[in-house]
N, C-alpha and C positions, 0 to 999 in steps of 0.2 A: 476616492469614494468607495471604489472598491474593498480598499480595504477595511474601513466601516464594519461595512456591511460583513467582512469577513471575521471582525473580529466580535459584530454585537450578535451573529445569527447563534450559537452557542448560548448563549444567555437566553436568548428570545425562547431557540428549543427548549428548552431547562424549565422556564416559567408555565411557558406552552404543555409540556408535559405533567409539570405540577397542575395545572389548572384545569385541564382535562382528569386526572386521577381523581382532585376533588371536585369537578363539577362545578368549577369554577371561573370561568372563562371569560362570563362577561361583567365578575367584579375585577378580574386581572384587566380586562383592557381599559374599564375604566379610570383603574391605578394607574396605568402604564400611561394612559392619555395626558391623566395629570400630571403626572411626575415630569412626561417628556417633554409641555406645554411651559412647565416650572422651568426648567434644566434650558430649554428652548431663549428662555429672557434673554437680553444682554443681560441684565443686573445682577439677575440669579448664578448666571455662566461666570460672573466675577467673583462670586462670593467662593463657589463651590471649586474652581481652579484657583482660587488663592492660597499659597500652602500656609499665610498666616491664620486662615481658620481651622478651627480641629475637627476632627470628623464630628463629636459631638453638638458641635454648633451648626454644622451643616445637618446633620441628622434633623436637628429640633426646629431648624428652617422647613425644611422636607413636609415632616409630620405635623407642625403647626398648620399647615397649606393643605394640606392632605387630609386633615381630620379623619372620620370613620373609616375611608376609604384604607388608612393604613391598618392591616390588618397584620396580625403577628409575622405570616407570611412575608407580606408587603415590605413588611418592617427587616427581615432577614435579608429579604435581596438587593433593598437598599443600604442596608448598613456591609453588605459584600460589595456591590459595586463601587462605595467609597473607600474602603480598605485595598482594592484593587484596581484605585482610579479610572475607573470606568463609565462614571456618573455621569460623562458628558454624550454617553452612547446611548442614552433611556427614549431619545427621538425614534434612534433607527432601530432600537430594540423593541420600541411599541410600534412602527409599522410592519419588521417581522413578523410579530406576534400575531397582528390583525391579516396578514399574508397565510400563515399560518390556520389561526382558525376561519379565514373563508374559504381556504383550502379543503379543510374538513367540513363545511356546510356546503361543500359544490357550487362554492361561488367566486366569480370569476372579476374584478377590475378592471375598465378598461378606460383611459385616457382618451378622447374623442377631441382632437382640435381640429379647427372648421372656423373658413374665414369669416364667415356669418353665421350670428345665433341662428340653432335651430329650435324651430316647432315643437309645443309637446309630441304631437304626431309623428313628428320625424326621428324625436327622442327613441316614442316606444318602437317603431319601424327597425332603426336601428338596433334597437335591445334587442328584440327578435328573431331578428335576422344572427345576431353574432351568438345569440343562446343558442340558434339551429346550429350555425357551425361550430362553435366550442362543444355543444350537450354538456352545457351547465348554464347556472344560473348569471346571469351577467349586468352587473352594476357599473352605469354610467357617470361619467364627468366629462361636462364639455367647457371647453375652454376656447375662447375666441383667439385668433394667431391670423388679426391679419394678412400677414407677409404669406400666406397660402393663396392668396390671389380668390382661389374657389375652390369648393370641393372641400374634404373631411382626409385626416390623417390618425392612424386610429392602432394608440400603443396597450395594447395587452402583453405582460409580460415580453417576453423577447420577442414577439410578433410587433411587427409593423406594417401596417398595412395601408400604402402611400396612393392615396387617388383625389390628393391635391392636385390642383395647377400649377403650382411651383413644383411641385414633383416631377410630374411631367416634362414640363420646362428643362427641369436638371437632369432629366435620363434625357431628352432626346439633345442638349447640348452635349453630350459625356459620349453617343453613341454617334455623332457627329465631326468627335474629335478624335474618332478610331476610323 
């Protein structure tokens, strides 16, 4: 996975920088959504890794699906990413990108799993709370994970921030076996 991500962040910059010079940012993430949504298919993922198709027939799959959205632009980086087989990286190249510009609007992702749904209330309590501590703006996702027993497990970027009961559970069997 790593390397993915090492070889789409490059790409991601590049568009990120074009889109930002033109002021163009949120017609690129909406390309990039689609494209990566496209590219994401099994069916699509067949057609575009088969080297019996030509770039041109993948190209005109692409931009049939894509309609306005492919803009001359659009149309340049897709027909690069196919000449440099890269076409299957436009997933982790559109969440760069969206890493990227909430970066630049001071906003922050954060992954919130939690054995039980929470409350709108608890929602915005939490958003609050992690926008004091980060000082930015902070958009939530919560995801139900059972196997947490209770409590909230809470991934922003390389922060983790573990105050589950299975967490607990695991440090104090690990500080038990020292």
């Amino acid at each position: 996975m790593a390397e993915l991500i090492t070889v789409a962040r490059p790409y991601a910059e590049a568009v990120y920088s074009l889109a930002t010079e033109q002021q163009t940012q949120s017609k690129w993430s909406e390309a990039l959504a689609w494209l990566a949504a496209m590219v994401a298919n099994p069916d699509v993922t067949q057609v575009v890794t088969n080297p019996k198709h030509t770039a041109q027939e993948i190209e005109a799959l692409l931009f049939d699906v894509l309609g306005d959205k492919a803009t001359d632009e659009v149309r340049n980086f897709v027909v690069a990413l196919i000449e440099n087989r890269r076409l299957t990286l436009l997933p982790e190249i559109a969440a760069q990108f969206e890493v990227l510009k909430a970066q630049a609007e001071g906003v922050i992702d954060a992954t919130v799993e939690t054995a039980f749904a929470l409350t709108d209330a608890q929602q915005a309590e939490l958003t609050a709370n992690l926008s004091q501590k980060y000082a930015k703006s902070v958009r939530i996702v919560v995801r139900e994970v059972p196997e947490l027993i209770g409590g909230v497990r809470i991934l922003i970027g390389d922060d983790v921030i573990d105050a589950s009961v299975s967490g607990k559970l695991q440090a104090m069997a690990a500080s038990l076996k020292n």
